[in-house]
N, C-alpha and C positions, 0 to 999 in steps of 0.2 A: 308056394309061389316063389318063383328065384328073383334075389335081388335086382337082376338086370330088366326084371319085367316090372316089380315096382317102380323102380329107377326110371323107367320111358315113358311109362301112365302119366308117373308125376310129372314129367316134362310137358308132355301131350297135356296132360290137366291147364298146368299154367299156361301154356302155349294159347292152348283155346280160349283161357278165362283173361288175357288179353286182349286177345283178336275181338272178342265179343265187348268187354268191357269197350275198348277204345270204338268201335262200331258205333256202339249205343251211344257214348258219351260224342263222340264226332258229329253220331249222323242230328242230337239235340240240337249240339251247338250248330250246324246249318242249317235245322229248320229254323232256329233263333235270329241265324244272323238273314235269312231270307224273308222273315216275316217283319223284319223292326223298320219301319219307317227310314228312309235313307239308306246308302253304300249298297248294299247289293239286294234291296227289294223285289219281292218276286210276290204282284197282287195275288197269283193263282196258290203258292205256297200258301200266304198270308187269309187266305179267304176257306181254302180247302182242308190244309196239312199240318195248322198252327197250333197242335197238340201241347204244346206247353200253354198256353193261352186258355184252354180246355183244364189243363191242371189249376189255372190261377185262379182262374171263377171257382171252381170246385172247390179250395183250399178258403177262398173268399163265404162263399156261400156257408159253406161247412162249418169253417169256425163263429161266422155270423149266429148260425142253428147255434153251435154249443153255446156262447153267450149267452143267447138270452133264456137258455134253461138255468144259466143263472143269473139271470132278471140283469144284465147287461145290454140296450140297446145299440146297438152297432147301426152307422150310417155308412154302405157301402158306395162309390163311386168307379164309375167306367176306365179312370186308370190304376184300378186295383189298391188304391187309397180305402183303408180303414179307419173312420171316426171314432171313438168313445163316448159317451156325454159329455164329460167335460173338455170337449175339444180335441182334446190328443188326439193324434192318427200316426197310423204305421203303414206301410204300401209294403205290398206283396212285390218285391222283386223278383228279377231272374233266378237271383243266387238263392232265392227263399224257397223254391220250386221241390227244389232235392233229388232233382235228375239225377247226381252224382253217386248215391244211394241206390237210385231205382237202377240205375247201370251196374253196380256191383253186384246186387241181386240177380238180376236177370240174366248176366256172365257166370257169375258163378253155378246157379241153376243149369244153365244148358251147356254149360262145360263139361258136368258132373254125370255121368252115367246113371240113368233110369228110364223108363218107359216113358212115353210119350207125356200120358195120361199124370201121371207122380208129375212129372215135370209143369204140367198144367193146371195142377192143382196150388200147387207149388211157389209160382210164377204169383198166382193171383193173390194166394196167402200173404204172401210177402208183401206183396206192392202195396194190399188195404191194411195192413199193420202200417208201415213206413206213411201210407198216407196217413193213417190217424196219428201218426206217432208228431206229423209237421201238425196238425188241426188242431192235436194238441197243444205245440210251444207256439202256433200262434193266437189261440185263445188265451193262453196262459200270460204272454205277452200284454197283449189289451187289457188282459185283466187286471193287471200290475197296473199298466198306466190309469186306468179309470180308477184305481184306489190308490194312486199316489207311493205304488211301493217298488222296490224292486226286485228284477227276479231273485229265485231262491238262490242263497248262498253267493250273492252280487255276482254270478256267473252270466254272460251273456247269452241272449236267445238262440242263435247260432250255434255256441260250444253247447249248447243244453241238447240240441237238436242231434248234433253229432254224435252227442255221448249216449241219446238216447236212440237213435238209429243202427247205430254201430254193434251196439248192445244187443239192440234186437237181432240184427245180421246170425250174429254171434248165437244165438239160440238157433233161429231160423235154422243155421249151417247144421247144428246140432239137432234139431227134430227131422232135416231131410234127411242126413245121413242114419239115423235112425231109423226113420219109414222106410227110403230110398233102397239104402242097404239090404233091405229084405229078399230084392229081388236078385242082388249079387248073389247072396248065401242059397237063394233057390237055384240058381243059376249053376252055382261050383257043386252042390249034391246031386243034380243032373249028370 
């Protein structure tokens, strides 16, 4: 393969895992700013297309389930407020979502050359890792605060999230191009 043909792929690569990344991450952030009460409310958005709101129950619910598999009752509330027993609570923000994560994924997936099917398996792999991987630091979280400790290594929930998402990426990129790859190598012996 001549340099000048890796050299454009890679271009092309990045190119695309832009355009997608910034899509995804754009098109969140205006279903976010169309669904929030006030400045540019849109009921029909906010009622039909509020998918990150779908994310927040889920991440609420979820980490609610893991708690109490370890005998932690959690008191969940309609503005994505989390109780403890002893009072503590944490709310599910925006920033807590990890759209930004689910964007890089999803870019880089359908940037990346393979069959439809690889792509789709791919897609979903990835998203239910990164979502368990938030269900995790925000159980882990709660769980801190209802035993009065803090998280591991006094690192915040957030950097915990990131390091532990990013991390997973990082494999992720490494098991698709390993699957993925398969079908280049059939593709060049053809």
């Amino acid at each position: 393969m001549s340099t000048t043909l890796i050299k454009n792929s890679t271009v092309i690569f990045i190119g695309k895992f832009f355009l997608y990344f910034a899509g995804f991450y754009c098109f969140t952030m205006l279903i976010i700013a169309l669904s929030a009460p006030g400045g540019l409310y849109s009921n029909v958005v906010a009622e039909y297309f509020d998918f990150v709101a779908g994310i927040k129950d889920l991440l609420q619910h979820s980490s609610s389930l893991a708690l109490a598999m370890v005998d932690v009752k959690i008191t969940n509330t309609a503005d994505y407020r989390m109780y403890v027993p002893n009072g503590r609570s944490a709310i599910i923000a925006m920033s807590c979502v990890g759209y930004g994560v689910y964007s890089v994924w999803l870019a880089f997936v359908l940037a990346t050359p393979a069959s439809w099917q690889k792509k789709i398996v791919s897609i979903i792999v990835g998203l239910l890792l990164l979502f368990l991987i938030n269900v995790f630091r925000i159980s882990l979280l709660l769980y801190t605060m209802q035993h009065n400790k803090k998280m591991p290594l006094g690192i915040d929930h957030h950097t915990w999230f990131n390091i532990m998402a990013y991390s997973c990426i990082i494999l992720l990129i490494w098991s698709y191009h390993t699957w993925a790859g398969k079908d280049k190598l059939r593709k060049l012996k053809a």
